[in-house]
VMD Tcl script that draws the C-alpha trace (Angstrom):
set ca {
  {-6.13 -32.92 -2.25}
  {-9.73 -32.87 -0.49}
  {-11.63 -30.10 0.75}
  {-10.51 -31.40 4.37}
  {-7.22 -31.72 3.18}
  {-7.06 -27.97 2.06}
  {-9.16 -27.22 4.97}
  {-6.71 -28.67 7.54}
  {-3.75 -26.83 5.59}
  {-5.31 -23.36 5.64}
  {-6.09 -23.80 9.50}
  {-2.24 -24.74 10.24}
  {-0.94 -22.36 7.94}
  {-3.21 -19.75 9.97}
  {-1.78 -20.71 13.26}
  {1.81 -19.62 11.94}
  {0.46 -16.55 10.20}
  {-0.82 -15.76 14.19}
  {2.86 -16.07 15.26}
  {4.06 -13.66 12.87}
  {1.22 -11.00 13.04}
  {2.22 -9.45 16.26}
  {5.19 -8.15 14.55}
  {3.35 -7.09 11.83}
  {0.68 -4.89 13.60}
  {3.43 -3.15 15.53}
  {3.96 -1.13 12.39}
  {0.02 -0.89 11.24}
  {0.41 -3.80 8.93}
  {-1.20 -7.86 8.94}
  {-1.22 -10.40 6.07}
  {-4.45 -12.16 4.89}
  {-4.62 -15.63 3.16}
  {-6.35 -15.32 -0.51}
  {-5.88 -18.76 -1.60}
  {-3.59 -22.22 -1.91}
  {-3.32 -23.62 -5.43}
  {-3.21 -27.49 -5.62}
  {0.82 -26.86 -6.63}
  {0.96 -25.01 -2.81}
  {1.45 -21.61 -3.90}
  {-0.12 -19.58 -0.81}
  {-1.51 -16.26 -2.33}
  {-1.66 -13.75 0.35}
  {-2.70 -10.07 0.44}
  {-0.78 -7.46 2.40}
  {-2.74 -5.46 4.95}
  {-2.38 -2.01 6.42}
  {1.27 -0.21 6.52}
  {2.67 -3.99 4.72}
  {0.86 -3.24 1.73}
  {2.91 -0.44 0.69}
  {6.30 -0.64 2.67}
  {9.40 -1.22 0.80}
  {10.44 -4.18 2.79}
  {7.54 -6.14 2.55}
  {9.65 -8.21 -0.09}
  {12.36 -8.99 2.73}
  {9.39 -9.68 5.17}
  {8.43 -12.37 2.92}
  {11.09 -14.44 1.93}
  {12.95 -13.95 5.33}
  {10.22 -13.94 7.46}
  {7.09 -15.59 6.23}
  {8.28 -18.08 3.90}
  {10.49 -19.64 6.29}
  {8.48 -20.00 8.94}
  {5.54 -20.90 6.50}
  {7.24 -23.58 4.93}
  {8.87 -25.13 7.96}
  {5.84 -26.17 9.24}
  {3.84 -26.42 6.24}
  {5.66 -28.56 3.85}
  {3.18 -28.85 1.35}
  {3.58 -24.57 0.62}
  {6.05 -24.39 -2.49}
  {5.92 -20.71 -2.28}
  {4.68 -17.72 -0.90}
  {3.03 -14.93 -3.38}
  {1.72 -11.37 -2.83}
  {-1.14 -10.71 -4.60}
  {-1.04 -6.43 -3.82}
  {1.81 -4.28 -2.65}
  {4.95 -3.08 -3.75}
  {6.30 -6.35 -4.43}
  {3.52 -8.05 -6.27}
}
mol new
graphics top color blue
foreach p $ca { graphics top sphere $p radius 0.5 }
foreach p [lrange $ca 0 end-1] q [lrange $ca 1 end] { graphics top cylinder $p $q radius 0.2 }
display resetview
C-alpha cells in the first residue's frame, strides 16, 4: 500500500471515528488513531473516562469495529493499545 493509499485510509477511517465520538465524549471519553499495519490492524488509544471503563471492550467490538469495518474494508481488526482491555 502507498503512503496515499494509507493516507486516504486514515482520513476515511477518521470520518467514522467523528460519528462515533459524540457518544464517547458524553461520558468524558474519545478514541485516538496510533497506527494501521499493512495487515489492517487499526491500533487505537483510549482517551479520557474510555481508557479505564470496564466496557470499553463492548464499545469496541460492538461499536467501533462494526462501524469501522463496514466502511473500511481493508481494517481486519480493531486493537487497544492502553486501557482495561489492552
Amino acid at each position: 500500500m502507498t503512503d496515499t493509499e494509507n493516507a486516504d485510509l486514515l482520513l476515511t477511517v477518521e470520518k467514522v471515528l467523528d460519528d462515533i465520538r459524540p457518544h464517547l465524549m458524553v461520558d468524558g471519553g474519545n478514541i485516538e488513531i496510533v497506527e494501521l499495519t499493512e495487515e489492517g490492524v487499526l491500533k487505537i488509544k483510549w482517551l479520557g473516562n474510555c481508557e479505564s471503563c470496564s466496557m470499553s471492550l463492548f464499545t469496541m467490538k460492538a461499536g467501533i469495529e462494526q462501524a469501522v469495518i463496514g466502511k473500511v474494508p481493508h481494517v481486519t481488526s480493531i486493537i487497544a493499545v492502553n486501557g482495561v482491555n489492552q
